[in-house]
C-alpha positions in Angstrom: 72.7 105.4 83.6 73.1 107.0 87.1 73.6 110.7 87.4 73.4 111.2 83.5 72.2 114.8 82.9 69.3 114.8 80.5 70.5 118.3 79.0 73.9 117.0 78.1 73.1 113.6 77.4 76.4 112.0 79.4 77.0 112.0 83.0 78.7 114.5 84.5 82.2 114.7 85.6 81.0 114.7 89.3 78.8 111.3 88.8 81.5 109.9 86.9 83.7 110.2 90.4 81.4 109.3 92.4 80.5 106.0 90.7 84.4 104.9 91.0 84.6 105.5 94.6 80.9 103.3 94.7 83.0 100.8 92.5 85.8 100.8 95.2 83.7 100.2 98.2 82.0 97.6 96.0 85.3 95.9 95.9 85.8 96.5 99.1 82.6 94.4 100.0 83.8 91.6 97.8 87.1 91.8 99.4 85.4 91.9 102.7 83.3 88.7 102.0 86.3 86.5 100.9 88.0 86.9 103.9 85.2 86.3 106.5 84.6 83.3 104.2 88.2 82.3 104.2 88.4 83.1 107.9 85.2 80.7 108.2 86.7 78.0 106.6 90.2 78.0 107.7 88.6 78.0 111.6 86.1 74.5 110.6 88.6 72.5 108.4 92.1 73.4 110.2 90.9 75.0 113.8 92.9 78.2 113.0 91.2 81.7 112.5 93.0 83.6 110.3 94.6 86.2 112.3 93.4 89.9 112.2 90.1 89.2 110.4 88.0 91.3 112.4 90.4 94.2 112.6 90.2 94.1 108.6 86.9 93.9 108.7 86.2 96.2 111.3 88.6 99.3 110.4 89.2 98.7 106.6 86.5 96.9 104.8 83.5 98.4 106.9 84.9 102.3 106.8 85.5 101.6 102.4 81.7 100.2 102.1 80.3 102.8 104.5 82.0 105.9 103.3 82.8 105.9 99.6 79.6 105.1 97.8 78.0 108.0 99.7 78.6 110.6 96.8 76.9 107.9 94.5 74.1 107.8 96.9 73.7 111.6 97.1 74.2 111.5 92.9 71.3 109.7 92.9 69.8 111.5 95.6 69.0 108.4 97.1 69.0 109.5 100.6 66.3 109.2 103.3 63.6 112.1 102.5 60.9 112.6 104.7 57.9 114.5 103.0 55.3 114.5 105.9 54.8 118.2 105.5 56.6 119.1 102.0 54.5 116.9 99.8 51.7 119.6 100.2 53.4 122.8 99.4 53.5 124.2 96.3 56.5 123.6 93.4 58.0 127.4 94.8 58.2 126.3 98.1 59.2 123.0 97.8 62.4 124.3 95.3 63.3 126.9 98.0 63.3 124.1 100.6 65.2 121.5 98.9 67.6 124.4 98.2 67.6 124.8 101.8 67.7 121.3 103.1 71.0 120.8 100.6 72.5 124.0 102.1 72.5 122.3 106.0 73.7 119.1 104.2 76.4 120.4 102.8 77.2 122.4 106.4 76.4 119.0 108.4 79.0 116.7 105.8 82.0 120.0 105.6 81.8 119.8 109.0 82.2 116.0 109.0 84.3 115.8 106.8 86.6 118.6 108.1 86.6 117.0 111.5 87.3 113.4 110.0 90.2 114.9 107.8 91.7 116.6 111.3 91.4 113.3 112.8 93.4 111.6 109.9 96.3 114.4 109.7 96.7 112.9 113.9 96.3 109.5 113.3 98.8 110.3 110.7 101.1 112.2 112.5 101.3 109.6 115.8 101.5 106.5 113.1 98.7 105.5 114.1 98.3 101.2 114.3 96.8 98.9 115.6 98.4 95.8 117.0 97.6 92.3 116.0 99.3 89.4 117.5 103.0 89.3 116.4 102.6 92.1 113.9 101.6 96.3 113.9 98.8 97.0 110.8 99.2 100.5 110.0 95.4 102.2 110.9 95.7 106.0 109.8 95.2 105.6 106.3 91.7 104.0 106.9 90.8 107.5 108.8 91.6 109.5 105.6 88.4 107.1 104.1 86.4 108.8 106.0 87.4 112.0 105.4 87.7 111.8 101.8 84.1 109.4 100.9 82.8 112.5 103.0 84.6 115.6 101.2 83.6 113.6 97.9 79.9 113.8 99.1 80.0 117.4 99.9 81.7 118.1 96.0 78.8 116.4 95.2 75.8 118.5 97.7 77.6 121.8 96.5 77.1 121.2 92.6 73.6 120.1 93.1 73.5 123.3 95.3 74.4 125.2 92.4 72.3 123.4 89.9 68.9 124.1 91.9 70.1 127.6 92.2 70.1 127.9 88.2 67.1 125.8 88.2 64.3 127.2 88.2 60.9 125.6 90.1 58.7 123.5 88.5 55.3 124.6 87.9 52.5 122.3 88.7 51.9 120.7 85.3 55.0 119.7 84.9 55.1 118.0 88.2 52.2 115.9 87.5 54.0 114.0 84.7 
């Protein structure tokens, strides 16, 4: 199972939350995909687009599948590592780095996320929308996905910050197993 803890032998609250918001923006997908399908087939068969597909698509679905599943992806620390120069150094070393490289994560996605969450408190403030024809959908509550997939990762960065910190590093024999 993702994020299980081999100490405990369950998952941890943190991976439990973070693999509902990855089930959300997996609905989201499917949600996504119906209605490019439907909007497909209702332009072929009756020569009418369903109106406001791409909006959906671009400001709803799209921020949901981007932005929620990324505290599952940093769970699983299934991010992009590149070990050019860290797969040489020795278990010490390469503990003290990964402690540093999640410390300027955790910077990098507060300050995201911070930023994001001031940009949803103004979206949310003007009533933010965006108009399709005939009708106004309302578009601040899709900033406060960003915000909130982003402040879910950094939960997520700070407890594995404070996990290596209680770790100890590996020693070389138990790295070659």
């Amino acid at each position: 199972m993702s994020g299980t803890s081999p100490r405990q032998g369950k998952t941890p609250p943190e991976s439990r939350a973070a693999n509902l918001l990855m089930w959300v923006g997996a609905l989201a997908m499917i949600a996504m995909m119906l209605h490019i399908c439907a909007d497909v087939v209702a332009r072929k068969l009756f020569g009418a687009p369903i109106v406001g597909t791409l909006e959906f698509v671009t400001y709803l679905y799209m921020i949901s599948v981007v932005f929620l599943p990324l505290a599952v992806t940093q769970v699983d620390r299934g991010h992009v590592i590149v070990e050019v120069f860290s797969q040489h150094l020795a278990p010490p070393a390469l503990h003290r780095l990964d402690i540093f490289a999640q410390i300027v994560t955790a910077i990098y996605v507060g300050f995201v996320a911070w930023w994001g969450a001031r940009e949803a408190l103004r979206a949310t403030q003007r009533g933010e929308v965006i108009a399709i024809v005939g009708w106004d959908v309302p578009l601040w509550p899709t900033r406060w996905i960003l915000a909130f997939g982003l402040g879910a990762m950094l939960l997520v960065v700070v407890v594995q910050i404070g996990r290596s910190l209680r770790r100890p590093p590996l020693r070389d024999k138990e790295n070659a197993t």
